[in-house]
C-alpha positions as CSV (number, residue, x, y, z in Angstrom):
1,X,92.2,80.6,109.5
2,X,93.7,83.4,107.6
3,X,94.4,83.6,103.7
4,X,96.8,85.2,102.4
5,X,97.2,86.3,98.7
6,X,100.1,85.6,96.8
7,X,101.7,88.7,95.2
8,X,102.3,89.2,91.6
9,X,105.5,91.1,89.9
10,X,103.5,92.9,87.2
11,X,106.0,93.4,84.4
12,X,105.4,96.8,82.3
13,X,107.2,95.8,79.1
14,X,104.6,92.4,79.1
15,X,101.4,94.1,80.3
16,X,102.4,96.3,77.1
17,X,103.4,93.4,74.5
18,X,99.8,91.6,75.8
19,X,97.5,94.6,75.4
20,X,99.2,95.3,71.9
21,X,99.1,91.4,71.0
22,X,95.4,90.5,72.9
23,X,94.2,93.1,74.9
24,X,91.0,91.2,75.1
25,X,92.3,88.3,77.1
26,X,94.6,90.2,79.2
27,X,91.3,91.9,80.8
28,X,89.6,88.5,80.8
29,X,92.3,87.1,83.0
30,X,92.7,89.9,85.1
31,X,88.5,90.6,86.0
32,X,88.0,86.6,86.4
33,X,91.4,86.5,89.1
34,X,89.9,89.2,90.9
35,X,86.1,87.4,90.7
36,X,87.4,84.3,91.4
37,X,89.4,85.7,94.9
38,X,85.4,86.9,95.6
39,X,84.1,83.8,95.5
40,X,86.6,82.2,97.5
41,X,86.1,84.5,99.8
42,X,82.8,83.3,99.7
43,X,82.3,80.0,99.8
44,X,84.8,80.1,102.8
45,X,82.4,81.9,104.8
46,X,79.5,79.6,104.0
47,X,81.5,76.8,104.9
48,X,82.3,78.3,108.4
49,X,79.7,80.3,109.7
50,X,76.3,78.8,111.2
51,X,75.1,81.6,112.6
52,X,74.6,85.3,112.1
53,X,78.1,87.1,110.8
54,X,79.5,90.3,110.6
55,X,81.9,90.7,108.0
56,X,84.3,93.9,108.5
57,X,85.8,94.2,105.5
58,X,88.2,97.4,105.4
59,X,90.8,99.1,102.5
60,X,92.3,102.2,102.1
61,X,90.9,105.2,100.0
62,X,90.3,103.7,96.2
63,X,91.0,100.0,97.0
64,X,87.6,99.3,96.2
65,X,85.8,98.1,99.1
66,X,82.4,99.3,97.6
67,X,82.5,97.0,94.7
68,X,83.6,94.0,96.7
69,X,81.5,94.0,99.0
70,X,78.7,94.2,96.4
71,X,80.3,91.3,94.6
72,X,80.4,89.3,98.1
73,X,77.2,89.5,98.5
74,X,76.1,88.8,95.6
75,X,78.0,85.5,95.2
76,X,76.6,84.5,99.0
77,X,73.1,85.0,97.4
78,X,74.4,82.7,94.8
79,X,74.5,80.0,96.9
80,X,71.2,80.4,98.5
81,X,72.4,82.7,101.5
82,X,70.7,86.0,102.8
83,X,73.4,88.8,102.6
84,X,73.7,92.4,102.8
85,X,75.6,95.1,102.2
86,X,76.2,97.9,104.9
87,X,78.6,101.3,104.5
88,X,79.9,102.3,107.5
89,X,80.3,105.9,105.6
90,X,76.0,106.3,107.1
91,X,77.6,106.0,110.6
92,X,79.5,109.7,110.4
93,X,78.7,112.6,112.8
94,X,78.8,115.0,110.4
95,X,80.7,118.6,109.6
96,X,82.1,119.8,112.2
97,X,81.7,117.0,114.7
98,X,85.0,115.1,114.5
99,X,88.5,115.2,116.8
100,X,90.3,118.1,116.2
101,X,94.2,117.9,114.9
102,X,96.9,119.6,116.3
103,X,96.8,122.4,113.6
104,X,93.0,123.1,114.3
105,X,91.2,120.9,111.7
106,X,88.8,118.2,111.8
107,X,90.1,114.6,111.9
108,X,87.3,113.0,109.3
109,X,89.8,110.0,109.4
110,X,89.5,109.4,112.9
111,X,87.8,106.3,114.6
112,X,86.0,109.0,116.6
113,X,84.3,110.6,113.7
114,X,81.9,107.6,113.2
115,X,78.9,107.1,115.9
116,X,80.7,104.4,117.6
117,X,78.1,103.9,120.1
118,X,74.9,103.9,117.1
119,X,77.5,101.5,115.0
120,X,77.9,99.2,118.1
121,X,74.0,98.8,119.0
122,X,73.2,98.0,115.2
123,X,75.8,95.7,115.0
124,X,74.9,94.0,118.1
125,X,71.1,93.9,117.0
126,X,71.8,91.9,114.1
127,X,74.1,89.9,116.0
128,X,71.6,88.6,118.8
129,X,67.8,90.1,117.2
130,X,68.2,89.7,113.5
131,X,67.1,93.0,112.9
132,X,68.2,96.9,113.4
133,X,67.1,100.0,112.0
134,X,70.3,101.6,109.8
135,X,71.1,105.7,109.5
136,X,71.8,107.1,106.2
137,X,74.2,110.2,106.1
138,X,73.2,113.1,103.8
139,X,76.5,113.6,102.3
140,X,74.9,117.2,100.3
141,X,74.7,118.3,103.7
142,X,77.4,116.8,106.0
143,X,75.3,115.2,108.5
144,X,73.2,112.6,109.1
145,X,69.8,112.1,107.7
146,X,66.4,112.0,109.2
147,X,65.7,109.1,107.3
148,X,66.5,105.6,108.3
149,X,66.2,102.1,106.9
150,X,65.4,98.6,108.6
151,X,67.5,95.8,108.4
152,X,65.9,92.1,109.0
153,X,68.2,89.2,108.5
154,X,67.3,86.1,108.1
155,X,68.8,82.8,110.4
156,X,72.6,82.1,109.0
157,X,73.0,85.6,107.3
158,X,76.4,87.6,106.3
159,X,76.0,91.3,106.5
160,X,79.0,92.6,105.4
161,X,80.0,96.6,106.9
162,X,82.3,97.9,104.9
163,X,85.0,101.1,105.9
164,X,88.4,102.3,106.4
165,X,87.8,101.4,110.2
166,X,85.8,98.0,109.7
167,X,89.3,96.0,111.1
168,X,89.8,98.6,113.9
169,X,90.3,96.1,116.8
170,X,86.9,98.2,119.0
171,X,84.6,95.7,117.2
172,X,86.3,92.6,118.5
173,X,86.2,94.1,122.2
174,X,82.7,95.3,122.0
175,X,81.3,92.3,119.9
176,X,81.1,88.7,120.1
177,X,84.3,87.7,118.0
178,X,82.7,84.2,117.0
179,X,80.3,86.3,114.8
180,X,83.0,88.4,113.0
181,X,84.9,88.3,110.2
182,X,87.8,90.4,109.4
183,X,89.0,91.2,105.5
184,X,91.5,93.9,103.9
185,X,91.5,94.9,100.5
186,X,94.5,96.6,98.6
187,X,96.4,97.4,95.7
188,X,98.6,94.6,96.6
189,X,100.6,94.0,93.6
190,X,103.7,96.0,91.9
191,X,104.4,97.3,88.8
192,X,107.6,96.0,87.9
193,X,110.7,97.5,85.1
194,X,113.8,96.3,84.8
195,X,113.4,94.3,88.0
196,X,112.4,97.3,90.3
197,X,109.7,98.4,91.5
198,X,108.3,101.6,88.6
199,X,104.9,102.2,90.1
200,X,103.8,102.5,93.9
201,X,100.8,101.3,95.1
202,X,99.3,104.4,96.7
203,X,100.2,105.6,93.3
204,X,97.9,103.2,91.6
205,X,95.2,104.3,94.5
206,X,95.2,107.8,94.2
207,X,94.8,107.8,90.3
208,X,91.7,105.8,90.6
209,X,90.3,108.2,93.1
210,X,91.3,111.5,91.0
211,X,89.1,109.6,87.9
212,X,86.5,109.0,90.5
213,X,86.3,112.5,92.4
214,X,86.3,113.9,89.4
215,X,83.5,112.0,87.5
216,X,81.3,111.4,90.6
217,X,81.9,114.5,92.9
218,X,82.7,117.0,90.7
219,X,86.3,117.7,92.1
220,X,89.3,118.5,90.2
221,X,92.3,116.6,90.3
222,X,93.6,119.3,92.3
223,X,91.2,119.4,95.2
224,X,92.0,115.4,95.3
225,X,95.8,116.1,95.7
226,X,95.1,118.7,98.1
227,X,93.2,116.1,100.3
228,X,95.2,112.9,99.6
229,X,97.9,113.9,102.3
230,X,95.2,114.1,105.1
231,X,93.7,110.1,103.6
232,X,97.3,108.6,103.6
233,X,97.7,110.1,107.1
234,X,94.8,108.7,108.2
235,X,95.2,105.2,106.7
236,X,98.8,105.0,107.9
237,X,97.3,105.9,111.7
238,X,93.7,104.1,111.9
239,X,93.8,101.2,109.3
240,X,97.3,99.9,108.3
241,X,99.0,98.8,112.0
242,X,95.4,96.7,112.1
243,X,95.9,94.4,108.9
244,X,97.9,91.7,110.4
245,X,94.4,91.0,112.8
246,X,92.9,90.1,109.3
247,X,91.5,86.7,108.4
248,X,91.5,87.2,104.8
249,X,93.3,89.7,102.1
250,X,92.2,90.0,98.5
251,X,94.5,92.0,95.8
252,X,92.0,94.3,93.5
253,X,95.1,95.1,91.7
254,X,94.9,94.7,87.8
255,X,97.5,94.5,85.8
256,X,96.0,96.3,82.6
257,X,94.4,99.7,85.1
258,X,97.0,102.1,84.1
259,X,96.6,101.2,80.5
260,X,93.1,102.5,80.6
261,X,93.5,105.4,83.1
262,X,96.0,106.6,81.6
263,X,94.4,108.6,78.1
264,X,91.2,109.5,80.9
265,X,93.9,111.2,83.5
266,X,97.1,112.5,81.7
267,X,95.1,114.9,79.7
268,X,93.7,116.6,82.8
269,X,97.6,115.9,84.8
270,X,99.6,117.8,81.4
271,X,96.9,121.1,82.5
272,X,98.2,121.7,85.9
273,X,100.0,124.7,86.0
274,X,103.5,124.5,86.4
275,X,103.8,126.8,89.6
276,X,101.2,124.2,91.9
277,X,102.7,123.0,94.9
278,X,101.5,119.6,93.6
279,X,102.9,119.3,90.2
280,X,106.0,117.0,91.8
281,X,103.5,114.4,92.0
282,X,101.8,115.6,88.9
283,X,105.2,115.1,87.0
284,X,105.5,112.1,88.4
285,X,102.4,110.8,87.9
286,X,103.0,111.6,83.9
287,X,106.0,110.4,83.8
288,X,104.6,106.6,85.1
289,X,101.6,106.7,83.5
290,X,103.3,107.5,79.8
291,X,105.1,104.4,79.9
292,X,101.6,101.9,79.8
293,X,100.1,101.3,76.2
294,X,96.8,103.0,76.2
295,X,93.5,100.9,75.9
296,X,89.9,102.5,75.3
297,X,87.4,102.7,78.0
298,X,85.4,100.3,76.3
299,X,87.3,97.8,76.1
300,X,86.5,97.3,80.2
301,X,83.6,94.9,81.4
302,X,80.6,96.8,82.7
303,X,81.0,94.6,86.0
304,X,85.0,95.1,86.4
305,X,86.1,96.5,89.9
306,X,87.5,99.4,87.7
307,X,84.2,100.8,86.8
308,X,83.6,101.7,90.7
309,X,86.5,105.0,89.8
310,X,85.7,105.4,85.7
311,X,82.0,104.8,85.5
């Protein structure tokens, strides 16, 4: 069975009349659609798995696989199921251990980049033992870390592996498929004006990710822009000609983001100097951005999706 998700026209002019007229409820709405599409989720896996279950749920850079995943399993343990949460991000080989690109550099983005053969076995284990011992990548140093974790399952459990490669069709042909479940986040829905389309969706991504670098990684908005090529160019090549193998989609689009990005991000967009080679995106990114009614931080649930990029 495969769900798909209706998509929404998100008008500007209303999303700005709403926040002006009842901000409050417009974020209500939006966190409880996004919640709700969770538990679906949810309860369609406990009605249709009896056995251990792998869920591979994938997104590109910013969709906000991290929070989702969270909320899945925590809505599975709601209804009296083990589940766990595993980041396939642990699985990397480290600096300097990746395919190399035409022009010289690493491909991080790569399939290859990922222990493949250490992914495989612990997936497997799980599978067939109900138990595996799980690597941890030391991100301060780019490689992976001596320390490691162990994983015991218990009968019926969902463990869910989340990464831009989770729906890469190597699992399925290494891995019984009857145990595996395939789901794709994204910034599905459009920000409409005038009846066209005003905002992209890898817009919407990539500002949620320069609030995040920035606040979680210490990295300017620059260094983000500098990288983002390299991230679309991997998503367009390893994750997006996989979606339509998906069983089930979720939109983590909400209709009132920009509204609250925006007074976090133009601030820091308006101080790029005018000679970067980014500040055609940059000007763009003002120009969108300027046209949503701003709303304080605070106004934001502590559990929304959003908080994974703003804190």
């Amino acid at each position: 069975m495969k769900r798909y998700i209706e998509i929404r026209n998100l008008d500007i002019n209303e999303i700005n009349q709403r926040v002006r007229e009842d901000a409050d409820s417009l974020i209500f709405e939006e966190s409880r659609r996004y919640d709700a599409e969770v538990e679906k989720l949810a309860r369609h896996l406990a009605d249709r798995f009896h056995d251990h279950c792998i869920v591979l749920l994938s997104g590109p850079s910013s969709a906000g696989k991290t929070t989702t995943s969270m909320k899945l399993t925590s809505y599975l343990k709601g209804f009296g199921i083990d589940a766990h949460t595993v980041s396939m991000d642990d699985f990397y080989r480290g600096r300097e251990q990746a395919p190399l690109l035409e022009n010289g550099n690493y491909d991080y983005e790569a399939l290859e980049a990922l222990r493949l053969d250490k992914l495989e076995q612990c997936m497997r284990e799980l599978i067939t033992e109900g138990r595996t011992t799980l690597p941890k990548f030391d991100f301060h140093h780019g490689k992976p870390s001596d320390e490691t974790y162990e994983l015991v399952i218990q009968p019926n459990s969902f463990v869910v592996f989340e990464g831009i490669h989770a729906i890469n069709p190597y699992f399925e042909q290494h891995l019984p498929p009857d145990n595996m479940f395939k789901v794709f986040i994204n910034t599905v829905s459009p920000f409409m004006e005038g009846g066209r389309k005003a905002v992209a969706r890898r817009e919407i991504r990539l500002v949620r990710r320069m609030i995040r670098d920035e606040k979680y990684r210490n990295s300017p908005i620059l260094n983000t822009l500098e990288m983002w090529q390299q991230v679309v160019r991997g998503e367009n090549e390893y994750m997006f000609p996989y979606v339509d193998t998906v069983n089930y989609l979720i939109d983590t689009t909400h209709a009132y983001e920009p509204c609250v990005f925006a007074p976090i991000i133009l601030p820091k967009l308006k101080s790029v100097p005018t000679d970067s080679e980014y500040i055609d995106t940059v000007n763009r990114l003002i120009e969108v951005l300027s046209r949503f009614e701003p709303l304080p931080l605070e106004k934001m649930p502590k559990d929304a999706l959003l908080r994974e990029f703003s804190g």
